[in-house]
Each structure stands twice: as structure tokens, then as C-alpha cells.
TORPA-4810 file (N, C-alpha, C, O; in nm, 3 decimals):
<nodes>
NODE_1_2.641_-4.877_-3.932_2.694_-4.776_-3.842_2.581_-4.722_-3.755_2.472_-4.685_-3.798_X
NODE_2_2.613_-4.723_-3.651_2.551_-4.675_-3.538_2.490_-4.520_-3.537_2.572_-4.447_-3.593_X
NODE_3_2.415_-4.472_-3.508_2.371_-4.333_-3.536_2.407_-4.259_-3.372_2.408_-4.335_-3.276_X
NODE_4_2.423_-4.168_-3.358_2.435_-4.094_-3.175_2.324_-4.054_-3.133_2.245_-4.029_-3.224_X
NODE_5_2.290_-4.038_-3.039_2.161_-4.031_-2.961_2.130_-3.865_-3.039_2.014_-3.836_-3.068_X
NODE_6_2.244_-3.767_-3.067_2.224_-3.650_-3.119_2.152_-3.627_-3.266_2.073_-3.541_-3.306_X
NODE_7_2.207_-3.731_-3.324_2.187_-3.746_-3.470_2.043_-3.816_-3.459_2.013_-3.847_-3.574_X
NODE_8_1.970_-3.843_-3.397_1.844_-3.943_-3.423_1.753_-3.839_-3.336_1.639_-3.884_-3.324_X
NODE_9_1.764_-3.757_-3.294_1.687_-3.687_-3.229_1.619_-3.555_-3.356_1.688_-3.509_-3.447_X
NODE_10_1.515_-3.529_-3.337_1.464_-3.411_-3.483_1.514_-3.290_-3.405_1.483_-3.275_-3.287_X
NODE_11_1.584_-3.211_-3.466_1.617_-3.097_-3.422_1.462_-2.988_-3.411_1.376_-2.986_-3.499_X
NODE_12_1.459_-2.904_-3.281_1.369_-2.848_-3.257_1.409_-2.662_-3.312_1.517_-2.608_-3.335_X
NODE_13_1.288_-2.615_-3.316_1.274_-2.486_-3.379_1.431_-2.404_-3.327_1.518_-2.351_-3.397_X
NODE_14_1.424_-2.418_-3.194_1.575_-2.326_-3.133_1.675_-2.395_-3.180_1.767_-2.331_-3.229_X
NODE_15_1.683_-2.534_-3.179_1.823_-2.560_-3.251_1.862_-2.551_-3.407_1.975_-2.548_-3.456_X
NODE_16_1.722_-2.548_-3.480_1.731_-2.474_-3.630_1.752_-2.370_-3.646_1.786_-2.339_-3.760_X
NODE_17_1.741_-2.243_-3.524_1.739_-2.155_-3.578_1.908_-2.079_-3.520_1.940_-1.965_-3.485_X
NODE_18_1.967_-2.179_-3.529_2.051_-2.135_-3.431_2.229_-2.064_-3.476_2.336_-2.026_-3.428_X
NODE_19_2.128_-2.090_-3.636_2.240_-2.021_-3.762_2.215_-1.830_-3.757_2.294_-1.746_-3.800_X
NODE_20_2.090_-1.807_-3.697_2.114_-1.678_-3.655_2.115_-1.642_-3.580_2.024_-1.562_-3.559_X
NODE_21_2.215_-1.666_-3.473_2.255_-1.595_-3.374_2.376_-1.567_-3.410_2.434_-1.657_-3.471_X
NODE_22_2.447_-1.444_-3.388_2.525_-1.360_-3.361_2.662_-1.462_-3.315_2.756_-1.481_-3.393_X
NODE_23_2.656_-1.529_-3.160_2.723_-1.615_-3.142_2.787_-1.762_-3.188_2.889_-1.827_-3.165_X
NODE_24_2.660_-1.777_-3.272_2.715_-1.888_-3.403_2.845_-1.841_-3.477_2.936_-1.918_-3.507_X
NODE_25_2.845_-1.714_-3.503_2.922_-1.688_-3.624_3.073_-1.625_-3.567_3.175_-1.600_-3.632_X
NODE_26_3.043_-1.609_-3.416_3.151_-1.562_-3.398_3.239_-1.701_-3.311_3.328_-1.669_-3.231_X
NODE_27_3.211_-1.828_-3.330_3.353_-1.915_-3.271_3.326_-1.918_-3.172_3.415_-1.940_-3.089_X
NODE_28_3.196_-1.899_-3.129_3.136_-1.953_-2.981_3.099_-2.120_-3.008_3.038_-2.177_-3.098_X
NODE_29_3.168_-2.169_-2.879_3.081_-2.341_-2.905_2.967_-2.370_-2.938_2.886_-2.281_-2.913_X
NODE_30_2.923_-2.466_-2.988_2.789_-2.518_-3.033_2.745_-2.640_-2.972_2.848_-2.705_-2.987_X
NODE_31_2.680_-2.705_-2.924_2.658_-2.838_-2.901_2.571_-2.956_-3.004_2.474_-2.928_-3.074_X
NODE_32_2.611_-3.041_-2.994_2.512_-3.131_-3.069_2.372_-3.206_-3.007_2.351_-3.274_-2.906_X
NODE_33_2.310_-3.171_-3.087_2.159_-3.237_-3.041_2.108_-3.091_-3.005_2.182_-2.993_-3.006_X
NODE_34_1.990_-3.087_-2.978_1.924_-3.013_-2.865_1.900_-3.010_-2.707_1.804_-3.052_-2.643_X
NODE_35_2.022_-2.944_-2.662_1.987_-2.982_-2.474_1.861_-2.935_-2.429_1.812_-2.990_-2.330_X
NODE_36_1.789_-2.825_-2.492_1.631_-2.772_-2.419_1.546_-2.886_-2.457_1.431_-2.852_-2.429_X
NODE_37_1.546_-2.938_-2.480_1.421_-3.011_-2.532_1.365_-3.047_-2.413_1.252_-3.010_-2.385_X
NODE_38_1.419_-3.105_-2.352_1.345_-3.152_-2.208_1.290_-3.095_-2.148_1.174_-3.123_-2.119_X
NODE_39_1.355_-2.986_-2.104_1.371_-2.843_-2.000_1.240_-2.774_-2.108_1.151_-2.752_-2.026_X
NODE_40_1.200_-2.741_-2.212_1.091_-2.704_-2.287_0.973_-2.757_-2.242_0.888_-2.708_-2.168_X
NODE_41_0.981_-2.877_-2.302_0.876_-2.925_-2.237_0.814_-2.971_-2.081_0.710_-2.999_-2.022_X
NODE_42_0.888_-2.963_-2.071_0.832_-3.017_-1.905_0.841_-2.907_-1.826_0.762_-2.916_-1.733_X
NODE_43_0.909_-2.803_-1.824_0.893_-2.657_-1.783_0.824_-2.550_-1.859_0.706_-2.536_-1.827_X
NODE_44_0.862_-2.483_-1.940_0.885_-2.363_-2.024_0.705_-2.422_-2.109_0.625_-2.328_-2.107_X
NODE_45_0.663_-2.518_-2.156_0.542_-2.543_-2.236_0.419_-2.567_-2.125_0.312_-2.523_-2.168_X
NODE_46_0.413_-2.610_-2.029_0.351_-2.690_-1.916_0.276_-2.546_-1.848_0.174_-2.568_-1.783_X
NODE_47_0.330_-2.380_-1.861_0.332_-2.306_-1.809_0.281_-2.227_-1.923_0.308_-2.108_-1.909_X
NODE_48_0.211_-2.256_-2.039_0.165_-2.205_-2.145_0.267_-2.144_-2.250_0.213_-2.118_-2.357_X
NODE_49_0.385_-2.120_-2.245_0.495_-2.134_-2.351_0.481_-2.176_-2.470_0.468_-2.298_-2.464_X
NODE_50_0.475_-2.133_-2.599_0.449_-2.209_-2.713_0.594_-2.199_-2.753_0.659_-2.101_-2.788_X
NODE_51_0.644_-2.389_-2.732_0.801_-2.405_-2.760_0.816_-2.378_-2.920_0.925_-2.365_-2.975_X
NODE_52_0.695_-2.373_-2.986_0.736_-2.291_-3.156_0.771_-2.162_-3.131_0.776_-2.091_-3.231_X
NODE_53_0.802_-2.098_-3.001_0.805_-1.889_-3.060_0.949_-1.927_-2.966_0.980_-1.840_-2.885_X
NODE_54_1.029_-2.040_-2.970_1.167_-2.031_-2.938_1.263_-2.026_-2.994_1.330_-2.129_-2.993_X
NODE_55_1.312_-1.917_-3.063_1.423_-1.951_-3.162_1.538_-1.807_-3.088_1.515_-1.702_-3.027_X
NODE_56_1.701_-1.901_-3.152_1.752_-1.788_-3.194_1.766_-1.676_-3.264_1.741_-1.710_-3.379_X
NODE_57_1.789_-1.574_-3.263_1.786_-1.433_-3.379_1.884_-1.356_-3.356_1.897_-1.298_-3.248_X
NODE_58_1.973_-1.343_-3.463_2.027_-1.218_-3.487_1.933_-1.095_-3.493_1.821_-1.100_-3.545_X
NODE_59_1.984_-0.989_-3.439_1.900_-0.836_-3.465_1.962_-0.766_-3.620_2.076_-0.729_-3.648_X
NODE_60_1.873_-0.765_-3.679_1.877_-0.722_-3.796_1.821_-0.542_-3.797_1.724_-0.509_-3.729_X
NODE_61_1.896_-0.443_-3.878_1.833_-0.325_-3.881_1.734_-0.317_-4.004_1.775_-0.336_-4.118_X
NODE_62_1.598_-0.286_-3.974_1.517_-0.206_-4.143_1.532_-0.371_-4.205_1.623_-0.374_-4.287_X
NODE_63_1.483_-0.473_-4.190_1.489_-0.549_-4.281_1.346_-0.564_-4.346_1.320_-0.591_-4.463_X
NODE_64_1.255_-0.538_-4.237_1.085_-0.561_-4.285_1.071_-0.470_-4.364_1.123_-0.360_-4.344_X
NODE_65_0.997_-0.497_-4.469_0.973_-0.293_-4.543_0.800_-0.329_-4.560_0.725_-0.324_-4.658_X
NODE_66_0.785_-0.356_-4.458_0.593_-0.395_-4.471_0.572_-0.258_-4.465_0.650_-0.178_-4.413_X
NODE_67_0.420_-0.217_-4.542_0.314_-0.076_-4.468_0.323_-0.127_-4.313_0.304_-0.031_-4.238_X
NODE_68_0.339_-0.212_-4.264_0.312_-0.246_-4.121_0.395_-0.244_-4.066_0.496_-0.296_-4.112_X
NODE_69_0.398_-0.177_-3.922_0.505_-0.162_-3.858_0.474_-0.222_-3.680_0.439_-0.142_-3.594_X
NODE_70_0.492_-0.351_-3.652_0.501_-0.349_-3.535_0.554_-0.235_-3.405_0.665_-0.197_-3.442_X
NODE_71_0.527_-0.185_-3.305_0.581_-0.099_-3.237_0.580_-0.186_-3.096_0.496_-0.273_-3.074_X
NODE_72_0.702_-0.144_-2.988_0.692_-0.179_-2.856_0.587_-0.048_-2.824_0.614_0.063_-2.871_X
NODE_73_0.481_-0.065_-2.753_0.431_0.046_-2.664_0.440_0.036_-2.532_0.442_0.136_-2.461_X
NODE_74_0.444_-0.021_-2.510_0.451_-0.031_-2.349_0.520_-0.183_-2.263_0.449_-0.283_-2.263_X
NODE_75_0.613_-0.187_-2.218_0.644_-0.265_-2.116_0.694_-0.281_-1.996_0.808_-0.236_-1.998_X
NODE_76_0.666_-0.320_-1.897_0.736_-0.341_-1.765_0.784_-0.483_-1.731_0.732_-0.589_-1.764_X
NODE_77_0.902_-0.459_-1.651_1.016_-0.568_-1.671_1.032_-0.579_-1.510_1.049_-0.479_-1.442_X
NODE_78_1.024_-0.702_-1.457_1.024_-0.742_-1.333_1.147_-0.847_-1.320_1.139_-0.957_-1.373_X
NODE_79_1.273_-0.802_-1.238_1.401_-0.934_-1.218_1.351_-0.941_-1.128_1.286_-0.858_-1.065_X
NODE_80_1.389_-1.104_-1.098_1.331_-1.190_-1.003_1.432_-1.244_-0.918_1.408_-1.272_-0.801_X
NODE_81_1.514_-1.257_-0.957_1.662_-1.332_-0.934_1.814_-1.302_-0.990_1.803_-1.271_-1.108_X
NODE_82_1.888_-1.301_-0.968_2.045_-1.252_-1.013_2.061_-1.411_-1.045_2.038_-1.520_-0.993_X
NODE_83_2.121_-1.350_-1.179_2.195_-1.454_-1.281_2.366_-1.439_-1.263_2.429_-1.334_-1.251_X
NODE_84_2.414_-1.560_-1.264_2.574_-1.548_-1.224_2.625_-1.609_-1.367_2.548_-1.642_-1.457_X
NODE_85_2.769_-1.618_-1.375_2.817_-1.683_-1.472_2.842_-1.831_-1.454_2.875_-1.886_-1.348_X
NODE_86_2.825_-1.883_-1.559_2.804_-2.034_-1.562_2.697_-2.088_-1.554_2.676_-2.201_-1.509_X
NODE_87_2.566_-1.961_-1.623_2.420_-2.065_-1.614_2.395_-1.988_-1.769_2.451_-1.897_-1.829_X
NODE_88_2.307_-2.057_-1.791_2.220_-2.044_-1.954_2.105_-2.038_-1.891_2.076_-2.089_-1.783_X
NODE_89_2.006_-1.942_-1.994_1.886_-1.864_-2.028_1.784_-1.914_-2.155_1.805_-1.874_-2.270_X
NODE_90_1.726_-1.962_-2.139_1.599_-1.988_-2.217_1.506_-1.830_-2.219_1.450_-1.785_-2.120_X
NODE_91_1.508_-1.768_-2.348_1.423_-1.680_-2.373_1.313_-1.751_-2.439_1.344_-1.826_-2.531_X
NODE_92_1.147_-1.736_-2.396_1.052_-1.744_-2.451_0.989_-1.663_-2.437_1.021_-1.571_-2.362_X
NODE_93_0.828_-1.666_-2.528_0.738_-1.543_-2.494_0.574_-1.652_-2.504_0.543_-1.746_-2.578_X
NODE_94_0.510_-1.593_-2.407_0.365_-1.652_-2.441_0.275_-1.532_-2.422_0.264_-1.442_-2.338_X
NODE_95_0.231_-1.559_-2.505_0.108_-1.430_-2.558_0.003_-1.403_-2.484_-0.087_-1.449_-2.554_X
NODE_96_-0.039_-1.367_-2.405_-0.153_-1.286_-2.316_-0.286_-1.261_-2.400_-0.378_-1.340_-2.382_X
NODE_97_-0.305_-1.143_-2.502_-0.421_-1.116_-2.610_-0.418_-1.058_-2.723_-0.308_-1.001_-2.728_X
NODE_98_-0.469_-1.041_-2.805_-0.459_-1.017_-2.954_-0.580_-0.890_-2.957_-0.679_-0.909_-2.886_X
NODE_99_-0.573_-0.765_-3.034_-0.665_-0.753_-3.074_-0.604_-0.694_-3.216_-0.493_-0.713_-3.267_X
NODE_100_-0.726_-0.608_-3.265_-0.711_-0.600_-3.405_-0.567_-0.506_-3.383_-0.496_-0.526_-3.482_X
NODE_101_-0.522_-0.442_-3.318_-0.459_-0.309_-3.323_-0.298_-0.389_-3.239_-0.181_-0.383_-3.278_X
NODE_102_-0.338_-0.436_-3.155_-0.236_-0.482_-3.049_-0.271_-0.651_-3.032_-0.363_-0.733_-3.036_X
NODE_103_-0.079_-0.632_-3.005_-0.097_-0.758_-2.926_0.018_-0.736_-2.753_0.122_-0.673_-2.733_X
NODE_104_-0.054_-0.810_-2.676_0.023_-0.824_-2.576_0.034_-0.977_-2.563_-0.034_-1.076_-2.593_X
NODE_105_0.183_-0.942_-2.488_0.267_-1.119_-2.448_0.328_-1.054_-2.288_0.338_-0.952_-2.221_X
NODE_106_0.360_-1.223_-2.292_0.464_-1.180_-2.145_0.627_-1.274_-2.231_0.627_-1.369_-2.309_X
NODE_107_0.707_-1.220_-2.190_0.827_-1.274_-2.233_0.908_-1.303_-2.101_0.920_-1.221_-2.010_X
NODE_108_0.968_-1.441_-2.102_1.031_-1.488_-1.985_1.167_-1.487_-1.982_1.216_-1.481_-2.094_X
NODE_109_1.244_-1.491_-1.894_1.405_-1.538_-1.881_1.439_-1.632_-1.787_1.476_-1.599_-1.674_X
NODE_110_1.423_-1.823_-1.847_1.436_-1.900_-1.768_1.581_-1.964_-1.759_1.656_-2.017_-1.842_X
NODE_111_1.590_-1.931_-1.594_1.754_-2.027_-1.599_1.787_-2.180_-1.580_1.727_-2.249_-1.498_X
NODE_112_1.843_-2.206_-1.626_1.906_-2.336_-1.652_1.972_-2.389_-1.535_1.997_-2.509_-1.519_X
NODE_113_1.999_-2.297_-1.455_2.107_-2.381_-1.323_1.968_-2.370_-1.227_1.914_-2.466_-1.172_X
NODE_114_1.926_-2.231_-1.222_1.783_-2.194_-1.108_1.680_-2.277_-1.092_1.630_-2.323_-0.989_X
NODE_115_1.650_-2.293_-1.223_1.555_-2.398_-1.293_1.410_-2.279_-1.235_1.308_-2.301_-1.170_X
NODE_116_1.448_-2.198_-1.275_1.339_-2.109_-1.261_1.279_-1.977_-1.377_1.344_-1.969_-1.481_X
NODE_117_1.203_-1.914_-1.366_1.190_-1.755_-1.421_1.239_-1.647_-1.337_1.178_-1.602_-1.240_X
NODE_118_1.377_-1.600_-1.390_1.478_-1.503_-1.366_1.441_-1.371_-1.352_1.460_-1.298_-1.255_X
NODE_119_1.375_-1.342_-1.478_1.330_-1.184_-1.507_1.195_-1.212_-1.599_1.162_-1.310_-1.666_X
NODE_120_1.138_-1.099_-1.577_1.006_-1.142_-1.713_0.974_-1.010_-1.772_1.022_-0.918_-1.705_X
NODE_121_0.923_-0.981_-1.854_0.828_-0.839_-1.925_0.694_-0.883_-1.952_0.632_-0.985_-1.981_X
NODE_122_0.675_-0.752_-1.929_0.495_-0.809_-1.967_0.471_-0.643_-2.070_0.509_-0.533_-2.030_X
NODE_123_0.387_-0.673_-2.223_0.408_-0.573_-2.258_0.292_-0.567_-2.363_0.207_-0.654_-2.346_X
NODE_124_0.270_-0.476_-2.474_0.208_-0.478_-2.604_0.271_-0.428_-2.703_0.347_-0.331_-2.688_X
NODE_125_0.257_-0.466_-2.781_0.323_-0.387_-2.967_0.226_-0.351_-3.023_0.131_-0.429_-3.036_X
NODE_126_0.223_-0.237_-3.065_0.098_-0.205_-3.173_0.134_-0.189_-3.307_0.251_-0.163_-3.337_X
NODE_127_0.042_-0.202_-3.394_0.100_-0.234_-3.532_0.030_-0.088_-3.565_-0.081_-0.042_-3.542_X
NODE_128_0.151_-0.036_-3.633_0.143_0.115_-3.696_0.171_0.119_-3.819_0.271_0.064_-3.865_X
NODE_129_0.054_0.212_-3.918_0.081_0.214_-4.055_0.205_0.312_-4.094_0.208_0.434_-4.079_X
NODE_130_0.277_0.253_-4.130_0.412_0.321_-4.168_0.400_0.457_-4.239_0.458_0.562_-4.210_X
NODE_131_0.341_0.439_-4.307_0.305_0.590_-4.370_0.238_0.674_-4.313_0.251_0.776_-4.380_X
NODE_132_0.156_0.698_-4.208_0.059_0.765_-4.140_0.126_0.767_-3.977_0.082_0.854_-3.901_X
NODE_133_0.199_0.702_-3.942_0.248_0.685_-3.821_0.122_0.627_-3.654_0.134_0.619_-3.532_X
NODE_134_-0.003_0.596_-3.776_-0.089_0.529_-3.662_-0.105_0.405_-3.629_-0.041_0.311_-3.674_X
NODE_135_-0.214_0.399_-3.528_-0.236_0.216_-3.513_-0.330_0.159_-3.613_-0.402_0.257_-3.630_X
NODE_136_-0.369_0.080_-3.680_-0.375_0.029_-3.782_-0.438_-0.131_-3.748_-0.366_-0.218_-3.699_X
NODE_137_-0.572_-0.153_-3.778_-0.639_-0.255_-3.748_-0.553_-0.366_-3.865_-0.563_-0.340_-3.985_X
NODE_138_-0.493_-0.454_-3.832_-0.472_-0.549_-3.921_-0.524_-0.648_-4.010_-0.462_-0.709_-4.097_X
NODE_139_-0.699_-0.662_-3.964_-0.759_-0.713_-4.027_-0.738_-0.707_-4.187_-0.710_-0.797_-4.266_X
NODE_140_-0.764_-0.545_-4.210_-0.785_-0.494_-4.359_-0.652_-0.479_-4.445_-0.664_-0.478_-4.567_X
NODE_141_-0.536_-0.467_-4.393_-0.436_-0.436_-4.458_-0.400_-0.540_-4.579_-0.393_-0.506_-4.697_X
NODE_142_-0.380_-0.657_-4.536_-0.392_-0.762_-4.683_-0.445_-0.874_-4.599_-0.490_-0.873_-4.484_X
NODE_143_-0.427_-0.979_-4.694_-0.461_-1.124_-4.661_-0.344_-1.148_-4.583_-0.382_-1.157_-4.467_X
NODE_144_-0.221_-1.164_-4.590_-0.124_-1.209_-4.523_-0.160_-1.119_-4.347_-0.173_-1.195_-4.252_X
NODE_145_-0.167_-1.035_-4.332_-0.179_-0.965_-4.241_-0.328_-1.052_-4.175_-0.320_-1.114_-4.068_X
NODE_146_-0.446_-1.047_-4.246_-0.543_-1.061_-4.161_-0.499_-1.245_-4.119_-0.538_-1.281_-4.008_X
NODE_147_-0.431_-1.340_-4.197_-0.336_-1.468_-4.134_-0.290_-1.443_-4.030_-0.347_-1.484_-3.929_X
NODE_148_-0.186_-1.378_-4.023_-0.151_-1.310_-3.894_-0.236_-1.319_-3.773_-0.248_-1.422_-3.706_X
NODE_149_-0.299_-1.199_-3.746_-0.430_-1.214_-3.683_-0.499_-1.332_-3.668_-0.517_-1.357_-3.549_X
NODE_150_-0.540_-1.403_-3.734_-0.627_-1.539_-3.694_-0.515_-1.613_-3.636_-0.521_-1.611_-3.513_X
NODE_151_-0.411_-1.679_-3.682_-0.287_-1.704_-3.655_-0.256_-1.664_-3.491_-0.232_-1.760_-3.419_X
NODE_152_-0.257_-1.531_-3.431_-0.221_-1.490_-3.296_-0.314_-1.538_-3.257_-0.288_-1.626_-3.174_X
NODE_153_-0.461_-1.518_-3.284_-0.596_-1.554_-3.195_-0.571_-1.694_-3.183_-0.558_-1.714_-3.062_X
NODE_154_-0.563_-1.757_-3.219_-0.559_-1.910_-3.207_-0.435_-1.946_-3.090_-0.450_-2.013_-2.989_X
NODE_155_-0.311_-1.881_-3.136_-0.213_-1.897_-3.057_-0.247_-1.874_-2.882_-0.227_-1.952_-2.789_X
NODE_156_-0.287_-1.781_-2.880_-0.308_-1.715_-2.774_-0.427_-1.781_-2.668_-0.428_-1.763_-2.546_X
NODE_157_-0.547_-1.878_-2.762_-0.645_-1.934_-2.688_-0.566_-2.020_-2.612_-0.575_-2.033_-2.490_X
NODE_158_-0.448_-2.112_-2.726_-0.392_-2.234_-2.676_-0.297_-2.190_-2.568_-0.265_-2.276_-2.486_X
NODE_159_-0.251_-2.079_-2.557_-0.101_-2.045_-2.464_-0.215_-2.036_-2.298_-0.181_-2.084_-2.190_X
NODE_160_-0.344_-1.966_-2.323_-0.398_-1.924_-2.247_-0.470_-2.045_-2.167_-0.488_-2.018_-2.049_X
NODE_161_-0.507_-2.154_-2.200_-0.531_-2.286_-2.203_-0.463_-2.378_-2.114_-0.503_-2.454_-2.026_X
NODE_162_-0.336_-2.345_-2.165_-0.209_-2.421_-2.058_-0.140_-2.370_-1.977_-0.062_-2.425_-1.899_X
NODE_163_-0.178_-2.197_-1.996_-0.143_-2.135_-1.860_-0.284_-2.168_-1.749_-0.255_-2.158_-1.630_X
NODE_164_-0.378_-2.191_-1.768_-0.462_-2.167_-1.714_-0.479_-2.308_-1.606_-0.492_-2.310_-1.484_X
NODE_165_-0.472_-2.430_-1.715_-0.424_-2.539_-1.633_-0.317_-2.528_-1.542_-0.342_-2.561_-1.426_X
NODE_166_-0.169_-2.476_-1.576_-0.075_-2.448_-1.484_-0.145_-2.403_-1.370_-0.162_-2.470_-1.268_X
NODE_167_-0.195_-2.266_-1.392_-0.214_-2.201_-1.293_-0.328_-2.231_-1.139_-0.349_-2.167_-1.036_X
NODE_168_-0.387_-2.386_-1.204_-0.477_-2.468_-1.119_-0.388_-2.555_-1.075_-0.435_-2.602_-0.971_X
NODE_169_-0.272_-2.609_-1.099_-0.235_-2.768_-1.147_-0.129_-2.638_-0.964_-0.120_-2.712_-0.865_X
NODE_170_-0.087_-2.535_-0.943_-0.052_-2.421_-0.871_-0.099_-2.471_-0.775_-0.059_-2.558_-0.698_X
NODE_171_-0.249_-2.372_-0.784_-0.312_-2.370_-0.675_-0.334_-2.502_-0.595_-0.305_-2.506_-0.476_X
NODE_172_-0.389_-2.616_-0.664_-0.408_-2.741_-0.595_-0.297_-2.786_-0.499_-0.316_-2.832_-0.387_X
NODE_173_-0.175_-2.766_-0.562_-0.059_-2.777_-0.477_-0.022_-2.709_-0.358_0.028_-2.764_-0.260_X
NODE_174_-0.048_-2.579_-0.369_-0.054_-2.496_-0.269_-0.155_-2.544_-0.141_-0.107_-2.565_-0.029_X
NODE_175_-0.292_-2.558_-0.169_-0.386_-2.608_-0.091_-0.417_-2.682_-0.019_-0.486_-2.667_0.082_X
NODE_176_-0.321_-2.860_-0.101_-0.294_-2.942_-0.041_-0.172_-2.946_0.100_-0.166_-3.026_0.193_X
NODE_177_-0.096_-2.841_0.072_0.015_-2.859_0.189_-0.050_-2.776_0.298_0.024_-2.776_0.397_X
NODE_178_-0.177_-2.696_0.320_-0.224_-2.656_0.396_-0.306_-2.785_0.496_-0.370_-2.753_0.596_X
</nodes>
């Protein structure tokens, strides 16, 4: 028996994770295979995107009960374009910098019909000790935490890496039509 082009393909992080979304459970269609895969890579990764921080999620209330408390502190949100009905959205995020206290990312909203970035945020979270209500170097808190940390730093060289190429691979293009 023949296998389908769907079935032989490895399902990617967004289509695994795609048991928590909200819309899974409520009798919304599903498709087989992964349709981003392409559109990931050759867009959304090429532009420093790490296609591992793509998944679906349900919003869960109070589920973490870490001493650690991620916080939004600050973001600004730039639309770029009006989204109509009958297009799909690729949410990703690529990380900007790490430090012990904070991290900042930029998070995108790419459309599927536009074939572009829709809306974006650019922002930081600071990690606050739950009990004290401050910011909280993550290094020291445990081993899992200071993982974390090495974990973002690394992430963030590589996101920064392939934005950085993008952002030449840009300019050259630009230059040349002059």
C-alpha cells in the first residue's frame, strides 16, 4: 500500500502541537500533512525565525507555579497591513537579546495570501520572583532556570545570524536595482 505524500512527510513542531489549540477541539477543520512547511522555511526562517518557537497553544490560566514569573514589560505593536477573511496567519517570534533579567523578541504576523509581515511587536518580559514581586537574575534561581538562559543565549546568536544575513541578502538587492 501506497503511503500519501501527507503520511511520509515528519510532522513539524506546529503541526504537533496542534492538539492545543482551542480550535482543534472545537470542530474546526484540520488538514493533513503540514501546509507551512514550505512557507517556514523559505520565508518565516530565512528572516531569522526559529521554525522550533512555532507552535499552537491553548491559553491556559496559573498553570506555571515556578518562583519565576515571566512578565510582559513593555511592548509596541506596529500593523502593517489589513487582514481580510479568507487568509491564514503564521504567528512566530525571533528573539532580539537575552539578559540575565530580560529577554526581548520581536513577534510577527505573517499572511498566507499577502505573503508578507501583517503586524509585528517588538517587546521584553522580565522574569520576576514571585514572592518578592522583583526582577530576578535567572542565572541563580536553579539549574533548570540557569538552562534556560544558556538555552536563549544561544538561540538568540543563531536568530541574530540569519537575521543579519537577511538583512544584507536586503540591502544587496536594493542596491543592485539602483
Amino acid at each position: 500500500m501506497e503511503l500519501s505524500w501527507a503520511m511520509r512527510v515528519p510532522p513539524s513542531r506546529l503541526a504537533e502541537s496542534a492538539y492545543n489549540s482551542p480550535y482543534s477541539k472545537s470542530g474546526a477543520p484540520c488538514c493533513a500533512g503540514d501546509p507551512y512547511a514550505e512557507l517556514r522555511g523559505r520565508a518565516l526562517s530565512t528572516m531569522g525565525y526559529d521554525a522550533q518557537t512555532m507552535i499552537k497553544r491553548g491559553v491556559l490560566w496559573a498553570e506555571d507555579q515556578d518562583p519565576v514569573i515571566p512578565v510582559v514589560r513593555r511592548y509596541e505593536l506596529e500593523i502593517r497591513r489589513q487582514v481580510r477573511y479568507r487568509d491564514a496567519l503564521i504567528v512566530t517570534t525571533r528573539p532580539d537579546r537575552m539578559e540575565p533579567t530580560r529577554y526581548f523578541g520581536t513577534t510577527s504576523l505573517f499572511s498566507l495570501k499577502q505573503q508578507a509581515i501583517v503586524a509585528e511587536t517588538r517587546g521584553n518580559v522580565t522574569f520576576i520572583d514571585a514572592g518578592t514581586g522583583r526582577p530576578v537574575d535567572i542565572r541563580g534561581v536553579s539549574d533548570g532556570w540557569s538552562r534556560v538562559y544558556e538555552g536563549y543565549v544561544k538561540t538568540v546568536e543563531a536568530a541574530q545570524a540569519f537575521r543579519q544575513k537577511w538583512d544584507e541578502k536586503k540591502a544587496a538587492a536594493r542596491t543592485s536595482k539602483i
